[in-house]
N, C-alpha and C positions, 0 to 999 in steps of 0.2 A: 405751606400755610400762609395765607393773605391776612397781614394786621395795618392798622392802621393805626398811628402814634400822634395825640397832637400834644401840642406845649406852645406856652408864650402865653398862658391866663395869670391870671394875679390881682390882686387890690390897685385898684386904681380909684383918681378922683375925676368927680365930674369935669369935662373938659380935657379928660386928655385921651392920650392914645395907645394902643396898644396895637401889637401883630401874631395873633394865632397862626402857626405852623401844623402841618398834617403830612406824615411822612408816610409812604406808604412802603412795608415789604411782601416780598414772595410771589410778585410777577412777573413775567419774561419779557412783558410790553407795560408801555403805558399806561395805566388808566383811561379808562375815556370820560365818562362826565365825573366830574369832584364838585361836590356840595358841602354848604355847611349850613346844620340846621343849631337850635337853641331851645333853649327850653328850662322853665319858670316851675320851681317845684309846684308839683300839684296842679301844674296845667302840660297840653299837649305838647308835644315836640313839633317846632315849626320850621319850613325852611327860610332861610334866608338870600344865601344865592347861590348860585352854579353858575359853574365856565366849563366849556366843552372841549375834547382832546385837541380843538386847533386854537382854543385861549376865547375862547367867546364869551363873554360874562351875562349874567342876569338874575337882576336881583327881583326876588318873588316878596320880600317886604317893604313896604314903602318907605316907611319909618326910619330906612339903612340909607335910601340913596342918596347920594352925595355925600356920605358921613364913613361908608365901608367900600373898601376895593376888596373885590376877588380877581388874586391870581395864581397861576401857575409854574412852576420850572420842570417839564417834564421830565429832561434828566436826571434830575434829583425824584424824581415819583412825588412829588412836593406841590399841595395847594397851602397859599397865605389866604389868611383874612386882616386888611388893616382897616382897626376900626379907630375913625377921629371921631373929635369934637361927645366923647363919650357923654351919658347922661344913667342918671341911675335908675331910667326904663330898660335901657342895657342889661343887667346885672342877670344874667342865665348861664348856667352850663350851655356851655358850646359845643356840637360834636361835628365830627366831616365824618361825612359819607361816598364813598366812592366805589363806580362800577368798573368790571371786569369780568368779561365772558361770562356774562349773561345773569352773574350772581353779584348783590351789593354787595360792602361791605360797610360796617361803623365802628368807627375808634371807640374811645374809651369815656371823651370828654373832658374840657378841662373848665374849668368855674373861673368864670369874671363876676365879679362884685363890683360895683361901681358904686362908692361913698365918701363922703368928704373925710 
């Protein structure tokens, strides 16, 4: 069975930083594309960015770049998200999504707050 684990959300204040982890188990191979989307109770679940099985990034929100890195350690089955200079537009359950032979998969979510 294919799960996906993230951690590293918490209370944070405006201005600072945090790094979301995404572990993935129950595959023989890597992952190929790892995302992570977010998402504001009571609105849609959006992406943010993706990197691809050889580390290629890209970020689908504006509002992130230059503020989030997405990366990966394949060996580990492990996508990060580091998020700076945070602001409390930020503040969504986070989830990572990641494919593998031909079916997605989605963690669980872990909730960033962002408030003084």
């Amino acid at each position: 069975q294919v799960t996906l684990v993230e951690s590293g959300g918490g209370l944070v204040q405006p201005g600072g930083s945090l790094r979301l982890s995404c572990v993935g188990y129950g595959t023989t191979t890597s992952f190929h594309t790892m995302e992570w989307y977010r998402q504001a109770p009571g609105k849609q679940r959006d992406e943010v960015a993706r990197i691809t099985d050889d580390g290629f990034p890209y970020y689908a929100d504006d509002s992130v770049k230059g503020r989030f890195t997405i990366s990966r350690d394949n060996g580990k089955n492990t996508v990060y998200l580091q998020m700076d200079s945070l602001n409390t537009e930020d503040t969504h359950f986070y989830y990572c999504k990641a494919a593998w032979r031909s079916f997605s998969y989605w963690g669980q979510g872990t909730q960033v707050p962002v408030r003084p």
